[in-house]
Structure formats: C-alpha cells, structure tokens
N, C-alpha and C positions, 0 to 999 in steps of 0.2 A: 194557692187556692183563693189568694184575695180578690183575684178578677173575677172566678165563679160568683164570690159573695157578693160583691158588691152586684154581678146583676142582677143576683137574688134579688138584693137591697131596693134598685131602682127601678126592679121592675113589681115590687111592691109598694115603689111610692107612686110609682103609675098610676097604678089602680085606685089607691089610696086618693088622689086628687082628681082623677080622671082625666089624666094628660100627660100624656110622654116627653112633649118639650117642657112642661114645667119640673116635671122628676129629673128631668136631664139638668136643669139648670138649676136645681137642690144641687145636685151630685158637684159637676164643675164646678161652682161658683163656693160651694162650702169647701171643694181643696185648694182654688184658689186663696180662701182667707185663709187656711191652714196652713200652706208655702210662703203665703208674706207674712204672718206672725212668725214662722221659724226662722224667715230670714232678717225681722225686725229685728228677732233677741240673738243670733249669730252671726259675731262677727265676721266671723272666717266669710260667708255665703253675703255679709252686706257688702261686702268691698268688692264682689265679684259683680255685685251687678252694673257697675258701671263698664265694664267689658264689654256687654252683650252689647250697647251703643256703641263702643267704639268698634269692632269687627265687625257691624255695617257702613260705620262712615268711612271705615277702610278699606273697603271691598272684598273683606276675610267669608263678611257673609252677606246672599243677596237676598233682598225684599221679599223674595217666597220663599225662604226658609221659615222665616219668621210665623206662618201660617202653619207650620207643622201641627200645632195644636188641634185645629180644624178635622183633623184626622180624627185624634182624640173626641171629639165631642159627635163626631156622626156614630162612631163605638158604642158611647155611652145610648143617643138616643137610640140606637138598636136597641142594648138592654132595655130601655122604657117603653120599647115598641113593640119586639118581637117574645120577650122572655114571657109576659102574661099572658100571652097566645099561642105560645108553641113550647116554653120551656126552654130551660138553664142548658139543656144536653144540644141542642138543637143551634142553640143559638153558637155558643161556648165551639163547638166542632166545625161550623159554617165558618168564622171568624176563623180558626186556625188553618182550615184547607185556603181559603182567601189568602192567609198572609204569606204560607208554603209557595204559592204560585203567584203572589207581587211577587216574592224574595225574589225572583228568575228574572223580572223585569229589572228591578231594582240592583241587583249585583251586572248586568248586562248594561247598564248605561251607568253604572258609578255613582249611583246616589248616595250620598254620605260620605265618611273618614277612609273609606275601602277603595281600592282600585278596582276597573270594571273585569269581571269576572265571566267565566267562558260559561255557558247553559249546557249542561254534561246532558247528555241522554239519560245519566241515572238519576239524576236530580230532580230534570221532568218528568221520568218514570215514578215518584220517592210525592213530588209533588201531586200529580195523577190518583196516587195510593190516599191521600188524604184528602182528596176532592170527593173518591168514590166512597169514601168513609162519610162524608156529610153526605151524601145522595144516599145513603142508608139508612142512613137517621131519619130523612124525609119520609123513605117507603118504608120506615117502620112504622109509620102514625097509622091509625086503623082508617082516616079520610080519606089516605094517597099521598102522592106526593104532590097531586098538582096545588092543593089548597096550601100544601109547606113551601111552593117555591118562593114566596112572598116574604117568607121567614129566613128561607136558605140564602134567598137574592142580596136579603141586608146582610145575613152573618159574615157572604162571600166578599161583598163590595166592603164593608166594616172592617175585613181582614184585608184586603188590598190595600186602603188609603193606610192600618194603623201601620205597615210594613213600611210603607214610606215615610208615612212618623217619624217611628223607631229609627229608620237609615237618618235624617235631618235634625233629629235630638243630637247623636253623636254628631255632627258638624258644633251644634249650638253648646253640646257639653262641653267638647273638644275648646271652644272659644273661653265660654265661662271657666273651665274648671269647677262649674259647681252646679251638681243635682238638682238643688233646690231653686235657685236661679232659671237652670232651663227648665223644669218641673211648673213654677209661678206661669212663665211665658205661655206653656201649653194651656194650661188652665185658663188664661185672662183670655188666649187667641178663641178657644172653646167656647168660653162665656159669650164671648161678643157674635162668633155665628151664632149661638141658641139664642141672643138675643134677638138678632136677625128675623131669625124664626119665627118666635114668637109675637114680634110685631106683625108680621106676615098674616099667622092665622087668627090672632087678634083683631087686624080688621077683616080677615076674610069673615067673622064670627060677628061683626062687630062690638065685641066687648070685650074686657079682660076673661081668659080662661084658667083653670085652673089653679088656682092661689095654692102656695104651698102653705104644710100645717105649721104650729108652731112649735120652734125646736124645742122646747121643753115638755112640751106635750107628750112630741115622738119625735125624742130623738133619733131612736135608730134608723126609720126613714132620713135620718140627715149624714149616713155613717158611709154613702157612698166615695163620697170626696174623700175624704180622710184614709177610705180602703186604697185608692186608685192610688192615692200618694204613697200610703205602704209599700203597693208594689212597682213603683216606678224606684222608691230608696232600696228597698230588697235586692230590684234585677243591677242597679248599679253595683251593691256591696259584692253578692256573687258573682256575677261575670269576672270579676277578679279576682278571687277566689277558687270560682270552678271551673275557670275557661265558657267558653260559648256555648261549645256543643254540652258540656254537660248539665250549665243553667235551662238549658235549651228544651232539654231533652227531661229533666225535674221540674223545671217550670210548665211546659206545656203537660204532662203527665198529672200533677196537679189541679191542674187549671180545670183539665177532662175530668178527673179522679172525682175530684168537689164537685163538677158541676150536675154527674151521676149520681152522687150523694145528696145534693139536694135537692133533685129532683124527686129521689125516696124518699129524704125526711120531712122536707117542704115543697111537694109540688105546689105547681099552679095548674089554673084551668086547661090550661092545654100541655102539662107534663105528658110522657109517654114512653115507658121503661119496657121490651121486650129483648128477644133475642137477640133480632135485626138492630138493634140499637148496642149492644154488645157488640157486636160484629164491627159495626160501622166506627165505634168506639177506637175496636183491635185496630181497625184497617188506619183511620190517621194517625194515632200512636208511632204505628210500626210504619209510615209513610214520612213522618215529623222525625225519625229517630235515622231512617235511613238520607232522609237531606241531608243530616248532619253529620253523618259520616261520611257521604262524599267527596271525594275530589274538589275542591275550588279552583280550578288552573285561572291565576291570572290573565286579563288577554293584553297579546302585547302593545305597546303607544304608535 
C-alpha cells in the first residue's frame, strides 16, 4: 500500500505548493538523502558502492542502465500531476495496466537478469484484461472519459517506463548486491531529470516556482521519499520470500486495495468511486493475477 500513500502524499504536496515538479522533487530528493544516510551508517551497503563503478568500467553494465531512475521520477511526477485531478484509483490502475503491457516488451527483448521470453497469447490476453480495467476507471468519471485520457495517458506511459525500471534495477542489484545502493542511484538519476524540469519551466515562467514548505512545518508532505524507499526494501525482502508471482499478485492488490481506500477516506478534487470503478478495479486484479500465472517459455538463442 506504500505506493498508493505515497501518491496520496505528493499529490498533496502538489497542491500544497502549487507545483507538481517541485512535489516531485520533495519526494525523490528526500529518499534520495534517506538511502545515503542508511548507506553512510551501513557497512555492509558502503562497500558495495564501489561495484556500481566498476560493472561500468567493465562493461557488466552500460551507460543507459544507469538512467533506470528516470523511470522512477516521471512515476512520481504523475502522482504530483494526475492524483490531484483525477485521483489515487485512476492513477494507481493506469500505471499497473502500463507496466502489464511493458512486461511483454521487456521480457521479448531481455531487458534485465531474464532471458527473452516468448509473448503467449494468454499473457497479451491477461495484459488486454488490465488495460480494459483502466478504460473503466476513466468512463466511470461522470465527465467521460475523454477529459481522463490525460490522466490515463500518464498512468499508462508511468507504468511502461517503471516496468523497464524494475527490469534494469535487477541488472544494477545483480552488480551491487545491494538494495540501497541501487535504490541511492535511482533516486539521484530522478533528482537530476526533475531538476532538468524544473529549470525548464523556471525560465519558461521566468522565476523560480514553487518553493517547497519547511520540513518541520509539514513534515508529512516530505514522507514521500521515505514511502518509495519502504517499498523498493519491502519488494526486495519478499520476492524472496514469496517468489514473484505471489509478491506480484499481494503487491499490486494492495497497491489497488489502498488506493480505493484513500480515495474514500481522503479523496481529492477529482476522486471518483462508483460501480464502474469496482468493475474496472476487478478487471486489472484479475488481468495482473492471470499474467502471473502464465506460461513464461523461454525463447530459444
């Protein structure tokens, strides 16, 4: 449920500042300092970092893996973009059918520690099931759906690049041996596009925009970072634990679970809970749960 929260979180600090790349860049930049102070005071994860340099001077790893973060941080500013405007269910479901239907790219050309993997008919059919489950979500807003596609477009494109993420983490875990290490890397690579950004519409605006508040103020607009890194240590502990499909299949259930929860306990302006929304709900659940049970057939070298 930490990914539902945390968009909660940044898409309140959104508002709160009135600026989605500056909430974006509260969020990454406070897990960023929270992954170098854990790897300051632990040893185990400080000695690792000197790997992540040598598996590029070795050619273990190449110069666009290292950008995986990038991923990570167009994610986040979704939530500072789309969740104030459309809500946590909307966005949360968009994102999941997107990364359902990378996975098919991504396992078809071998991106990451996997070998490239064959695109089953049931899998595109399983992916299909969770795409039509966000187009549900959209035509359950009482607008329509054309005024959501805006919403649906980031949640689907958000869920394609973090799929490729997730595949080029495992390469950079695989090197490091350590969470927090590749965890730091995502977060600093994130920071540096939102900073990008930000100097972007800085001078398109001409001035500095949205200043973030002061953490002691409100803190909890700063409690994004800090959630993202929970659940990047979280999906590490259980994938080994519970195997893939079933992190898989509890994680993304979660994720949906909370983010229909707090769209009741805390919406936003553009929250929107009806039937249709339940439906669309069932339909990428039950589309997320049948990918993972499919067939993977290796394809042969």
């Amino acid at each position: 449920m930490s990914n539902a929260l945390q968009a909660r979180v940044n898409g309140a600090a959104s508002e709160f500042v009135a600026n989605p790349i500056t909430a974006a860049m509260m969020s990454v930049g406070g897990g960023f300092i929270c992954a170098t102070l854990l790897i300051v005071f632990y040893a185990p994860a400080r000695r690792r970092v000197g790997s992540l340099f040598r598996a590029g001077k070795q050619g273990r790893l190449s110069w666009w893996n290292y950008l995986a973060g990038m991923g990570g941080a167009i994610f986040i500013l979704g939530q500072a973009t789309v969740v104030p405007a459309y809500g946590v269910t909307l966005y949360m479901v968009s994102v999941v059918a997107g990364q359902s239907v990378a996975s098919l790219l991504v396992d078809r050309l071998g991106i990451g520690v996997g070998p490239r993997r064959l695109v089953t008919v049931s899998r595109v059919a399983a992916a299909m099931l969770a795409l039509a489950g966000a187009l549900m979500i959209g035509l359950a807003r009482p607008d329509g759906i054309v005024l959501a596609v805006a919403g649906l477009t980031w949640g689907l494109g958000a869920g394609g690049v973090t799929a490729i993420q997730y595949a080029l983490n495992g390469l950079i875990s695989q090197e490091t041996g350590s969470v927090l290490v590749t965890s730091a890397l995502n977060f600093f690579m994130g920071f540096s596009l939102l900073t990008a950004f930000y100097a972007i519409a800085a001078a398109i605006a001409g001035h500095p925009i949205g200043a973030p508040p002061a953490i002691l103020e409100h803190p909890l607009l700063w409690l994004g970072g800090p959630l993202g890194l929970l659940f990047i240590a979280a999906a590490a502990a259980l994938v080994r634990t519970l195997g893939v499909l079933a992190f898989t299949v509890t994680s993304v259930s979660g994720q949906l679970t909370g983010a229909l929860a707090l769209d009741q306990v805390m919406p936003t302006n553009g929250s929107v809970l009806n039937g249709l929304v339940f439906v669309g709900f069932a339909a990428t659940v039950t589309g997320v749960l049948f990918a993972g049970m499919s067939r993977r057939e290796v394809l042969p070298d």
